[in-house]
N, C-alpha and C positions, 0 to 999 in steps of 0.2 A: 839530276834527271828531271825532264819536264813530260808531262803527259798533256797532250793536246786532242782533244773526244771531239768529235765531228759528228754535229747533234744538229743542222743546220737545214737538213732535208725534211720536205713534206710527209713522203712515205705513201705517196699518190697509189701501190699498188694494194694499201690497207684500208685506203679511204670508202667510207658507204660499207664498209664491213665489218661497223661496229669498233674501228677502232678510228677514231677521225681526230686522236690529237695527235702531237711528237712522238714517233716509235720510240724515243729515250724515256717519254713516262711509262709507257708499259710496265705492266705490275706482275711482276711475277713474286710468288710465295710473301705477299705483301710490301715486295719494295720495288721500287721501280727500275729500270733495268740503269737509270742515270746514278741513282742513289746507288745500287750495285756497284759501278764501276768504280764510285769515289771510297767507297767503303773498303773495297779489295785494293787498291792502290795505294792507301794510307796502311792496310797491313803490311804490306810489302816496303813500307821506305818511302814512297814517293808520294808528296806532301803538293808539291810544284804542279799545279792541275790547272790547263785552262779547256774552257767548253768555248767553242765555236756555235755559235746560237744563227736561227733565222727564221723557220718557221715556228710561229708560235713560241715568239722570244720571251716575253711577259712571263709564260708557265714555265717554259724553262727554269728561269731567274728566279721563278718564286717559289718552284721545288730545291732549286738549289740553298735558297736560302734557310728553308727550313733544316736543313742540315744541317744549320750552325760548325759550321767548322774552322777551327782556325791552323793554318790562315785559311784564309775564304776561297774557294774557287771564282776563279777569275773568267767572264765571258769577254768574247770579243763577236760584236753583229757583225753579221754578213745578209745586208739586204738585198743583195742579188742571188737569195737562198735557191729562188727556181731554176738557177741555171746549172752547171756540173758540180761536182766536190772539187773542181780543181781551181775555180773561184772562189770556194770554201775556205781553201788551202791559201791562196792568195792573201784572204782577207787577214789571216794568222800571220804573215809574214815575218812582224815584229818578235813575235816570239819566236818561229822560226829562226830566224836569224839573229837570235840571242845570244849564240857561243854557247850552247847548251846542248846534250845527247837529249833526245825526243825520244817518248813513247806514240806513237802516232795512232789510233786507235776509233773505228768507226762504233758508235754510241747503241748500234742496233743487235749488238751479241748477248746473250745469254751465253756465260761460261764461268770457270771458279777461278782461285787464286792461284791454282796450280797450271792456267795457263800464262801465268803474268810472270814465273820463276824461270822461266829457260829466257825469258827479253832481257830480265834483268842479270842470268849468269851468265849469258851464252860468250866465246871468245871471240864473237863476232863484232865490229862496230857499225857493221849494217844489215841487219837481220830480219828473216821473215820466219812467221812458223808455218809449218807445211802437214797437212793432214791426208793422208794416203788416202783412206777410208772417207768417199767423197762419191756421191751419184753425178755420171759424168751428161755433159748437157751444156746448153748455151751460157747459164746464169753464172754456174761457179766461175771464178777468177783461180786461172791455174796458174801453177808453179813446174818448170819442166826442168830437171834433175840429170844431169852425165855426168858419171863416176859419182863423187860427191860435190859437184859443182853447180849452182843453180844458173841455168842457160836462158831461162826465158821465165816472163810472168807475162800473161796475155788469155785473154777469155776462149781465143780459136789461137791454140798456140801454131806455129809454123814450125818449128821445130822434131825431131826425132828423138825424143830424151830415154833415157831407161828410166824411169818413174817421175809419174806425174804425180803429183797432191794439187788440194786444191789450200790455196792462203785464207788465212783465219779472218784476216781483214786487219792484225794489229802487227805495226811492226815496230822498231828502233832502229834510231838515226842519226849517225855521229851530227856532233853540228855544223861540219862542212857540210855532208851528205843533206840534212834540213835545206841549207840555205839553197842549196842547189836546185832541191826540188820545189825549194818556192820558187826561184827561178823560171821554171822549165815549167812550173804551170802559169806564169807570168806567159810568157812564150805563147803557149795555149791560147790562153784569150789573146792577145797580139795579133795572133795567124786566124784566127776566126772562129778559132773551136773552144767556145764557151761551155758547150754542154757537154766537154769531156769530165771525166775523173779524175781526178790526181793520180789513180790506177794506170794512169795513161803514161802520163810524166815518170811515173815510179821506175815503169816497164820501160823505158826509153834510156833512162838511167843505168839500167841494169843490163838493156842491150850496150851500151857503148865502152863499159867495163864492168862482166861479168865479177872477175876476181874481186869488186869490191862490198859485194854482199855474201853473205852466208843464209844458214836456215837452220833451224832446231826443228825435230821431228816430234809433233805433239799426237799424232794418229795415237786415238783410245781414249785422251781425253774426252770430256762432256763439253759440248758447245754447239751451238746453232746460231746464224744471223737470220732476223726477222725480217723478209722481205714479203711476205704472202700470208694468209687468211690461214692456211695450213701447218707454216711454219710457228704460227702461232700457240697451235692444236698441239702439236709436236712439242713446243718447250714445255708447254704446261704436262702434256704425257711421257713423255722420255728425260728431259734435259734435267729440268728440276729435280725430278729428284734420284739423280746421279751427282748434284753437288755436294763439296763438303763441307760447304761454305754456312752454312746455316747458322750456327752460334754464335759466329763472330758477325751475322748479320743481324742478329738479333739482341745484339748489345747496339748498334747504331743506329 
């Protein structure tokens, strides 16, 4: 299993608001949220870690190295950081398209280890996790549910589902299912939509064969994605400390 963390964006909606580096350094309960994810990932088995870097590559590179780990986490730059995730996605390809199951995993979550165990049991080989418990609105990235089949992932879904969640932002990816969606954001830039998402690709995929993804229900877990000044406020007051991750973060 390979874990690929998309650390590559500015975070332009944190900028002038006292947070003006890589939302992956963000320091929560003294570790950074990048340091978190490597730390949780290694408790879990998965060892195979690469970061996708762009803005503010240097700090990246040199928070990760302080982590001494072996083996090393491995970057790959994406200089064209200011345009979508799905030139992000792109610049990963290589590994992508490795012949390897993917954890695919945006860098800007506060969450524990106990959202990392239903990716790596679930009997899916293309999985999302879906969180019920979700304020509904433009921002969230939804997941739309019939019977138990997931029909749609789209921000303004089009769809009629019996239950929406909204996606955590982390999913797994056979390594067919990888190579395709590098593909298909290859495709993206191609056709002229550079400043799409890989969310975009993902969702296109999933429209053309449903049956080939699943989804674990995480609704009740602790997790936030830090895209606003607020969500900030909110990991440091609610998130943190509903983790249970503390002591084994405090050994690394």
């Amino acid at each position: 299993m390979r874990a690929m963390i998309l650390a590559a964006g500015v975070g332009n909606r944190l900028q002038g608001a006292g947070h003006d580096g890589p939302k992956a350094l963000l320091r929560f309960g003294g570790k950074s949220l990048l340091a978190r994810h490597v730390a949780l990932l290694r408790a879990v088995g998965v060892s195979d870690i690469v970061v996708a870097t762009g803005f503010a590559a240097a700090a990246i590179e040199a928070a990760l190295a302080e982590l001494d780990c072996a083996p090393p986490v491995r970057c790959v730059h994406n200089p064209d950081f200011h345009l979508g995730s799905a030139v992000t996605f792109w610049s990963l390809r290589d590994e992508a398209q490795g012949g390897r199951d993917i954890l695919l995993m945006d860098a800007d979550v506060l969450y524990d280890r106990r959202m990392l165990e239903p990716l790596l049991n679930t009997r899916h080989p293309n999985c999302f996790l879906l969180d019920r418990n979700f304020e509904p609105g433009e921002e969230p990235m939804k997941l739309a549910v019939k019977g138990e089949q997931l029909i749609e992932y789209r921000r303004h879904l089009t769809t009629e589902p019996e239950t929406v969640g909204e996606s955590v932002g982390f999913f797994r990816l056979s390594a067919s299912m990888a190579a395709r969606l590098a593909t298909r954001c290859r495709a993206l830039i191609d056709g002229g939509q550079p400043d799409e998402g890989y969310e975009t690709a993902l969702g296109d995929l999933l429209d053309e064969d449903c049956s080939a993804f699943g989804y674990e229900d995480v609704t009740g877990l602790p997790w936030t994605e830090i895209d606003f000044p607020e969500d900030v406020e909110r990991a440091e007051r609610k998130i943190l400390p509903a983790l249970q991750d503390d002591e084994l973060l405090s050994r690394t």
